[in-house]
C-alpha positions as CSV (number, residue, x, y, z in Angstrom):
1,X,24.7,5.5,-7.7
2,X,21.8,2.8,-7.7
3,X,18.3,3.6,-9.6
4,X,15.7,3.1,-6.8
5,X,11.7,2.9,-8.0
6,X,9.3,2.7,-5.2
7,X,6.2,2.0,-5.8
8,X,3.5,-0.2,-7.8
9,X,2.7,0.6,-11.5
10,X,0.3,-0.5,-13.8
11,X,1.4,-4.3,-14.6
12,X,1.5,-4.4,-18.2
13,X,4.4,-1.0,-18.1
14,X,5.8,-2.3,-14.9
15,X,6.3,-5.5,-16.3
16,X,7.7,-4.1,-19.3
17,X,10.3,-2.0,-17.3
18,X,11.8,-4.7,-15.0
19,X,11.9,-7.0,-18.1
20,X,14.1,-3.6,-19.8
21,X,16.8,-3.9,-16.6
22,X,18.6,-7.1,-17.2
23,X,18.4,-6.7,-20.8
24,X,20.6,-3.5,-20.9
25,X,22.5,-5.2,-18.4
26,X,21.1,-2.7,-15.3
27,X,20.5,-5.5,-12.8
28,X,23.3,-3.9,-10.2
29,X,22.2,0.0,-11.1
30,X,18.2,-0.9,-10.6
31,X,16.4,-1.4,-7.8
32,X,12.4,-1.8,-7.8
33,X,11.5,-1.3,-3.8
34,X,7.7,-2.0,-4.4
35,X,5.2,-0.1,-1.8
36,X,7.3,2.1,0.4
37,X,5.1,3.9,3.3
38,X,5.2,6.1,6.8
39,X,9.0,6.5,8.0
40,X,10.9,4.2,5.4
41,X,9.5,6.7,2.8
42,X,10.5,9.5,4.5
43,X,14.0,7.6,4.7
44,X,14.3,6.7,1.5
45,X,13.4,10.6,0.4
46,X,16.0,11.8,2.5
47,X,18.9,9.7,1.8
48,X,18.1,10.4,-2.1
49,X,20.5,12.5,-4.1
50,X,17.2,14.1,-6.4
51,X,13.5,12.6,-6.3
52,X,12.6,11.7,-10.2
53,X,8.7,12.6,-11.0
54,X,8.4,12.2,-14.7
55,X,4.6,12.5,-15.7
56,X,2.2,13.3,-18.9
57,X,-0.6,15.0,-16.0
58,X,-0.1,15.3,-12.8
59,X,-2.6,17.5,-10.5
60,X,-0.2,18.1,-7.5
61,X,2.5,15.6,-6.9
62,X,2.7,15.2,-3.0
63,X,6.2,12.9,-3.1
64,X,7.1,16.6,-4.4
65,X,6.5,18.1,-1.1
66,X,7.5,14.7,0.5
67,X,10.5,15.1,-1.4
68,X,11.1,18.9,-0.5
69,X,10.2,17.9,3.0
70,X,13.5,15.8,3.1
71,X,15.4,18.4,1.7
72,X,16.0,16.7,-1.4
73,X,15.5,18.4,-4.8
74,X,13.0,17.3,-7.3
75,X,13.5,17.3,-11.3
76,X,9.5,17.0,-12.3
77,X,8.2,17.3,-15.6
78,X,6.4,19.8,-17.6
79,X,3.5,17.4,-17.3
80,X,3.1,18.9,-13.4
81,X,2.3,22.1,-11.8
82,X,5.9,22.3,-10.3
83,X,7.5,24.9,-12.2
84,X,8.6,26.8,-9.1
85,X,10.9,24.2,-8.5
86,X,13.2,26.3,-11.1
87,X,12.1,29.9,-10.0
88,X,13.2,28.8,-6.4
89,X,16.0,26.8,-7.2
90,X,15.0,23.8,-5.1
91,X,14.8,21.1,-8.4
92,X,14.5,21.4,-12.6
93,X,10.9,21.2,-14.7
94,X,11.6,19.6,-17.8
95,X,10.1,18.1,-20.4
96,X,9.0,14.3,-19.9
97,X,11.2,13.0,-22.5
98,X,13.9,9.8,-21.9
99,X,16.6,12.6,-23.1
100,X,15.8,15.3,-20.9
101,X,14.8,13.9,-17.8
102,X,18.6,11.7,-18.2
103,X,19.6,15.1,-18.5
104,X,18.6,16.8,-15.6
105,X,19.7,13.5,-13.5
106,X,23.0,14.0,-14.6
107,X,23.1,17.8,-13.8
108,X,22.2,16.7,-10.2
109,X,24.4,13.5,-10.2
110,X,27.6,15.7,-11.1
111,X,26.8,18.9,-9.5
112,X,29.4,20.2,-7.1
113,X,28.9,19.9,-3.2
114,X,28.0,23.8,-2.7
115,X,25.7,24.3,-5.1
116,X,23.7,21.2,-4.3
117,X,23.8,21.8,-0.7
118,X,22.0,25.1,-1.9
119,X,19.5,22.8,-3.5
120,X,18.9,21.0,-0.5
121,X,19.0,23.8,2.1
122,X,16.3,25.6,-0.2
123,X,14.4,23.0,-0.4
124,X,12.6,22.8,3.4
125,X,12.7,26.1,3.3
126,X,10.3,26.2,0.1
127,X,7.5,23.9,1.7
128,X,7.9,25.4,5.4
129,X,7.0,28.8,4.0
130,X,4.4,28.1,1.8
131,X,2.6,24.9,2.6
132,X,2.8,25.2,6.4
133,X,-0.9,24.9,7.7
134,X,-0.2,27.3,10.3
135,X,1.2,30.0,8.4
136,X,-1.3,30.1,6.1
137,X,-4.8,29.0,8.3
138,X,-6.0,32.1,7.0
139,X,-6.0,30.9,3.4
140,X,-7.4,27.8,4.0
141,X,-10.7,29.6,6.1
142,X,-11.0,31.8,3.6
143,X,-11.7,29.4,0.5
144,X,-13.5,27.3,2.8
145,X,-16.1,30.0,3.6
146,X,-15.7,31.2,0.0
147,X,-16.7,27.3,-0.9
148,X,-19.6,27.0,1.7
149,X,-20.8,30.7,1.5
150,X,-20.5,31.3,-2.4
151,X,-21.0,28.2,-4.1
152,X,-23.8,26.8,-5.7
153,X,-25.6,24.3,-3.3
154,X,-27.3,22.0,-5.9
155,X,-23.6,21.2,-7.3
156,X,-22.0,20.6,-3.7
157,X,-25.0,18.8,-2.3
158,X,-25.0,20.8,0.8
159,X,-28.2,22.6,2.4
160,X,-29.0,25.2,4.7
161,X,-28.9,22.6,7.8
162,X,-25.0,22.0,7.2
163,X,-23.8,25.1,6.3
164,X,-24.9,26.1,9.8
165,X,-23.3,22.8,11.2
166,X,-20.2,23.7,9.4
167,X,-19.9,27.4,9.4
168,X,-16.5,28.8,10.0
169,X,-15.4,31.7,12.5
Protein backbone atom coordinates (compact mmCIF):
# COMPACT_ATOMS: atom_id res chain seq x y z
CA UNK A 1 0.00 0.00 0.00
CA UNK A 2 1.74 3.26 -1.44
CA UNK A 3 2.42 6.43 0.89
CA UNK A 4 0.65 9.31 -0.99
CA UNK A 5 1.54 13.15 0.25
CA UNK A 6 -0.37 15.84 -1.43
CA UNK A 7 0.39 18.93 -1.04
CA UNK A 8 3.29 21.68 -0.88
CA UNK A 9 5.44 22.15 2.36
CA UNK A 10 7.75 24.45 3.46
CA UNK A 11 11.00 23.78 1.21
CA UNK A 12 13.70 23.35 3.57
CA UNK A 13 11.37 20.15 5.50
CA UNK A 14 9.91 19.15 2.17
CA UNK A 15 13.18 18.94 0.73
CA UNK A 16 14.45 17.15 3.57
CA UNK A 17 11.65 14.51 3.34
CA UNK A 18 11.85 13.49 -0.35
CA UNK A 19 15.69 13.45 0.16
CA UNK A 20 14.66 10.71 3.43
CA UNK A 21 12.61 8.33 0.61
CA UNK A 22 15.36 6.96 -1.54
CA UNK A 23 17.67 6.78 1.27
CA UNK A 24 15.59 4.20 3.20
CA UNK A 25 15.05 2.74 0.07
CA UNK A 26 11.01 3.99 -0.14
CA UNK A 27 11.09 5.13 -3.69
CA UNK A 28 8.23 2.41 -4.81
CA UNK A 29 6.17 2.89 -1.24
CA UNK A 30 6.30 7.08 -1.60
CA UNK A 31 4.49 9.09 -3.61
CA UNK A 32 4.74 13.08 -3.33
CA UNK A 33 1.43 14.29 -5.63
CA UNK A 34 2.23 18.07 -5.15
CA UNK A 35 -1.00 20.51 -5.16
CA UNK A 36 -4.12 18.33 -5.41
CA UNK A 37 -7.51 20.43 -5.80
CA UNK A 38 -11.55 20.32 -6.61
CA UNK A 39 -12.52 16.61 -7.72
CA UNK A 40 -8.99 14.85 -7.88
CA UNK A 41 -8.88 15.69 -4.11
CA UNK A 42 -12.09 14.53 -3.42
CA UNK A 43 -10.80 11.25 -5.39
CA UNK A 44 -7.82 10.83 -3.87
CA UNK A 45 -9.71 11.19 -0.25
CA UNK A 46 -12.02 8.58 -1.24
CA UNK A 47 -10.00 5.96 -2.67
CA UNK A 48 -7.66 6.38 0.64
CA UNK A 49 -7.59 3.59 3.18
CA UNK A 50 -7.12 6.41 6.30
CA UNK A 51 -6.34 10.29 5.77
CA UNK A 52 -2.83 11.02 7.93
CA UNK A 53 -2.99 14.64 9.67
CA UNK A 54 -0.09 14.76 11.95
CA UNK A 55 0.30 18.40 13.39
CA UNK A 56 1.96 20.40 16.53
CA UNK A 57 -1.44 23.17 16.19
CA UNK A 58 -3.95 22.85 14.13
CA UNK A 59 -7.14 25.29 14.49
CA UNK A 60 -9.61 23.00 12.51
CA UNK A 61 -8.27 20.78 9.91
CA UNK A 62 -10.87 20.87 6.95
CA UNK A 63 -9.02 17.75 4.87
CA UNK A 64 -10.63 16.24 8.30
CA UNK A 65 -14.08 16.93 7.18
CA UNK A 66 -12.86 16.45 3.41
CA UNK A 67 -11.63 13.28 4.60
CA UNK A 68 -14.87 12.30 6.61
CA UNK A 69 -16.82 13.61 3.66
CA UNK A 70 -15.31 10.66 1.56
CA UNK A 71 -16.02 8.28 4.11
CA UNK A 72 -12.55 7.71 4.94
CA UNK A 73 -11.29 7.68 8.57
CA UNK A 74 -8.84 10.10 9.83
CA UNK A 75 -5.94 9.33 12.51
CA UNK A 76 -5.16 13.25 13.59
CA UNK A 77 -2.91 14.20 16.26
CA UNK A 78 -3.27 15.51 19.71
CA UNK A 79 -1.98 18.73 18.19
CA UNK A 80 -5.79 19.19 16.62
CA UNK A 81 -9.19 19.71 17.96
CA UNK A 82 -10.36 16.29 16.54
CA UNK A 83 -10.70 14.16 19.45
CA UNK A 84 -14.28 13.11 18.52
CA UNK A 85 -12.78 11.20 15.98
CA UNK A 86 -12.31 8.49 18.84
CA UNK A 87 -15.54 9.15 20.84
CA UNK A 88 -17.41 8.52 17.37
CA UNK A 89 -15.36 5.89 16.07
CA UNK A 90 -14.82 7.50 12.72
CA UNK A 91 -10.54 7.72 13.03
CA UNK A 92 -7.79 7.69 16.25
CA UNK A 93 -6.22 11.11 18.05
CA UNK A 94 -2.89 10.35 18.91
CA UNK A 95 0.05 11.88 19.85
CA UNK A 96 2.20 13.46 16.99
CA UNK A 97 5.05 11.20 17.52
CA UNK A 98 6.89 9.04 14.40
CA UNK A 99 5.96 5.90 16.84
CA UNK A 100 2.46 6.52 17.37
CA UNK A 101 1.18 7.89 14.40
CA UNK A 102 3.08 4.47 12.51
CA UNK A 103 1.00 3.03 14.98
CA UNK A 104 -2.27 4.03 14.39
CA UNK A 105 -1.48 3.49 10.45
CA UNK A 106 -0.92 0.08 11.04
CA UNK A 107 -4.13 -0.42 13.14
CA UNK A 108 -6.03 0.80 10.10
CA UNK A 109 -3.76 -0.95 7.51
CA UNK A 110 -4.48 -4.45 9.16
CA UNK A 111 -7.90 -3.91 10.51
CA UNK A 112 -10.42 -6.51 9.35
CA UNK A 113 -13.12 -5.66 6.56
CA UNK A 114 -16.18 -5.20 9.11
CA UNK A 115 -14.81 -3.20 11.48
CA UNK A 116 -13.32 -0.79 9.01
CA UNK A 117 -16.34 -0.61 6.98
CA UNK A 118 -17.81 0.66 10.43
CA UNK A 119 -15.19 3.22 10.23
CA UNK A 120 -16.12 4.30 6.99
CA UNK A 121 -19.92 4.09 7.22
CA UNK A 122 -19.52 6.37 10.42
CA UNK A 123 -17.71 8.51 9.01
CA UNK A 124 -20.36 10.60 6.54
CA UNK A 125 -22.54 10.09 8.91
CA UNK A 126 -20.37 12.21 11.53
CA UNK A 127 -20.05 15.40 9.25
CA UNK A 128 -23.78 15.10 7.63
CA UNK A 129 -25.12 15.42 11.24
CA UNK A 130 -23.13 17.92 12.62
CA UNK A 131 -21.61 20.20 10.04
CA UNK A 132 -24.49 20.28 7.60
CA UNK A 133 -25.41 24.08 7.03
CA UNK A 134 -28.86 23.26 6.85
CA UNK A 135 -29.29 21.41 9.86
CA UNK A 136 -27.84 23.69 11.90
CA UNK A 137 -28.75 27.39 10.16
CA UNK A 138 -29.97 28.13 13.45
CA UNK A 139 -26.55 27.98 15.05
CA UNK A 140 -24.92 29.79 12.56
CA UNK A 141 -27.76 32.96 12.93
CA UNK A 142 -27.47 32.82 16.30
CA UNK A 143 -23.61 33.58 16.76
CA UNK A 144 -23.84 35.82 13.95
CA UNK A 145 -26.36 38.13 15.75
CA UNK A 146 -24.60 37.27 18.97
CA UNK A 147 -21.36 38.65 16.97
CA UNK A 148 -23.07 41.79 15.40
CA UNK A 149 -25.52 42.49 18.38
CA UNK A 150 -23.10 41.78 21.47
CA UNK A 151 -19.75 42.61 20.39
CA UNK A 152 -17.70 45.34 20.99
CA UNK A 153 -17.80 47.66 17.83
CA UNK A 154 -14.36 49.42 18.23
CA UNK A 155 -12.72 45.81 18.00
CA UNK A 156 -14.83 44.52 14.92
CA UNK A 157 -14.70 47.83 13.11
CA UNK A 158 -18.36 47.84 12.38
CA UNK A 159 -20.85 50.90 13.05
CA UNK A 160 -24.31 51.57 13.41
CA UNK A 161 -24.67 52.01 9.44
CA UNK A 162 -23.72 48.25 8.85
CA UNK A 163 -25.24 46.57 11.48
CA UNK A 164 -28.47 47.81 9.92
CA UNK A 165 -27.13 46.72 6.41
CA UNK A 166 -26.38 43.37 7.87
CA UNK A 167 -28.92 42.65 10.47
CA UNK A 168 -30.19 39.11 10.57
CA UNK A 169 -33.99 37.89 10.68
Amino acid sequence: MPLKIPGVGQPGFENKIRDLVPRLGLQDRVEFLGQVVGGEKQKLLAGARVTVVPSDCENFGMVVLESLAQNTPVIASTGTPWSSLETTRIGLWVENSPELLAQAIDRFISMGDEEYTGYRSRARKFVEERFAIEDNIGEWLSAYDMLMNNADDRDLGISDIDRRDVSVS
